[in-house]
Structures are given as structure tokens and as C-alpha cells.
C-alpha positions as CSV (number, residue, x, y, z in Angstrom):
1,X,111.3,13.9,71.8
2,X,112.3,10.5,71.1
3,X,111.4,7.7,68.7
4,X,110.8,4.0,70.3
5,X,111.2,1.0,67.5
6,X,110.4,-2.0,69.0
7,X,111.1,-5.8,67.0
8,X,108.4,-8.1,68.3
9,X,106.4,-11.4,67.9
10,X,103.5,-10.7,65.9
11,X,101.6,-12.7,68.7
12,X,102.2,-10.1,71.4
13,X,100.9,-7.1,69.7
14,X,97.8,-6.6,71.5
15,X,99.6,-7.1,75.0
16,X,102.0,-4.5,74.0
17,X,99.6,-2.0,72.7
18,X,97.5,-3.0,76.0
19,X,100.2,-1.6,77.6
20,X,101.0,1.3,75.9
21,X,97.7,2.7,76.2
22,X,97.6,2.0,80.0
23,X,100.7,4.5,80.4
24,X,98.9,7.3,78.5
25,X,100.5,6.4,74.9
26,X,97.4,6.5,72.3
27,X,99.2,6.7,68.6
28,X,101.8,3.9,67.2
29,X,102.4,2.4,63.8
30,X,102.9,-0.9,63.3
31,X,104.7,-3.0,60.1
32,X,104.8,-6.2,59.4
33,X,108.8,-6.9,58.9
34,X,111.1,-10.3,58.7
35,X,114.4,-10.9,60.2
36,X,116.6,-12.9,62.3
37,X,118.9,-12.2,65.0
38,X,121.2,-15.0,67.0
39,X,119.1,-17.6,66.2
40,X,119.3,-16.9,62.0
41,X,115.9,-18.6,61.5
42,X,115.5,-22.2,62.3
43,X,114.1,-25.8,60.4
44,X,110.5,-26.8,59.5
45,X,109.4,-29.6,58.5
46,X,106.6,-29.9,55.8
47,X,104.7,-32.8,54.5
48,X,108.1,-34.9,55.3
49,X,110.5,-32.6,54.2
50,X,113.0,-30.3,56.2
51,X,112.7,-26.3,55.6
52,X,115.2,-23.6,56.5
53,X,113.5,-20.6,57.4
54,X,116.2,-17.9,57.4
55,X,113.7,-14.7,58.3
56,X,111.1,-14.9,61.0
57,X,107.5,-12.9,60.9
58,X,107.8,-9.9,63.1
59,X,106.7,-6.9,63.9
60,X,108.2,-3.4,64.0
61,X,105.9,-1.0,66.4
62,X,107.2,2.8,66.6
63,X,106.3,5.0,68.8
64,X,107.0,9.2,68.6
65,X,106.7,10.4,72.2
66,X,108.3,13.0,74.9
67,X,112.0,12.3,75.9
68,X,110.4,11.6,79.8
69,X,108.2,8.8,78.8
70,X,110.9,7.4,77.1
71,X,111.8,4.6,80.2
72,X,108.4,3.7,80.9
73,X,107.5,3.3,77.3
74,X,110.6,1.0,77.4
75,X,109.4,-0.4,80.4
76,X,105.6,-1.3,79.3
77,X,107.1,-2.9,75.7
78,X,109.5,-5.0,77.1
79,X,107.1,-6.9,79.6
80,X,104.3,-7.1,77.8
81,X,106.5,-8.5,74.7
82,X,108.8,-11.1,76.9
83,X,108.1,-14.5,76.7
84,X,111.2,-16.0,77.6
85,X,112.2,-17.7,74.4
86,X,115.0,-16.9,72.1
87,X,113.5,-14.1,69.5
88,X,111.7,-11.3,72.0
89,X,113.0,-9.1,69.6
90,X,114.8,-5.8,70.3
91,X,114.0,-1.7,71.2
92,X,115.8,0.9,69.8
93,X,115.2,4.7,71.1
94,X,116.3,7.4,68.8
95,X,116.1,11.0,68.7
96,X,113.1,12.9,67.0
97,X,113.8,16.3,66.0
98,X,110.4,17.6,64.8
99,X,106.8,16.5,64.7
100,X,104.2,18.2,63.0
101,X,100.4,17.5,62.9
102,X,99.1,18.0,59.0
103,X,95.6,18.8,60.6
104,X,96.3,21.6,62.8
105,X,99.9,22.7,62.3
106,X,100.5,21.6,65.8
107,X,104.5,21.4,66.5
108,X,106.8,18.9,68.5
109,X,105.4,17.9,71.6
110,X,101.4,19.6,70.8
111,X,101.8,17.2,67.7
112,X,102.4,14.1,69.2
């Protein structure tokens, strides 16, 4: 089992989810998170002065699923999060030892 953590624009949440659920993945959590990659922020300007914004509104979307989904999971983020510009975001994949559900006891794999 494997955990996928995906950085995204807030704006393509729905298009990811979309996604996910079309390739049989039904549970993810979703945070609201700010950061910056390469681009460390950028300039505003407000009522005719000039801003530095140094962390960007993103989102963080995890996603606890079997090790073989793990590519297409991948897969279905990534295209439905790309728009091109700098500041996609990023997806991390790391292992998930155990997983239970609180309702039934389910383990690992039954749980998810």
C-alpha cells in the first residue's frame, strides 16, 4: 500500500477528484496548504501599490491506495492538475504500512 500526496492549484480540485473517481478511487483528503517552489511567490499589485506574495494557495490531496494503482493514480492527478504554467505543483508516493477501518476493524488493503 502506498500513500499519494499531491501539491495542486486549488482551481483544479474537482478535475482531479473527477479523475480519481473515474479510475475506481472513492476516498481522499484534501488540505488547504501554502507554499512556493521555483517561482518563490511572485508581485501583486493592490490599490497602486506592489505586494510580494511569498506563499501561494494550494492544495494538498492524499490518497491511501494499493501499491498497483499507484501509476495510474499518478497518471489521472497529473493530467487533470497540468495546466502548463509554472506552479502545477508536485506528487509524492510513499509507503503505507498499515490501514485500519475504526468501523469494522477492516485491515490494510479491506480498509482502504
Amino acid at each position: 500500500m502506498k500513500i499519494v500526496m499531491a501539491i495542486i492549484k486549488p482551481f483544479k480540485l474537482e478535475e482531479v477528484r473527477d479523475a480519481l473517481t473515474g479510475i475506481g478511487v472513492h476516498g481522499l483528503t484534501v488540505t488547504e496548504v501554502k507554499g512556493y517552489g521555483r517561482q518563490k511567490g511572485h508581485t501583486e499589485i493592490y490599490r497602486g501599490a506592489e505586494y510580494a506574495v511569498s506563499f501561494l494557495p494550494k492544495l494538498k490531496i492524499e490518497v491511501a491506495v494499493a501499491s498497483d494503482l499507484v501509476s495510474s493514480v499518478i497518471d489521472a492527478i497529473a493530467g487533470a492538475a497540468r495546466t502548463g504554467q509554472i506552479g502545477d505543483g508536485k506528487i509524492f508516493v510513499m509507503p503505507l504500512e498499515k490501514a485500519v477501518r475504526i468501523r469494522t476493524g477492516e485491515t490494510d488493503a479491506d480498509a482502504l
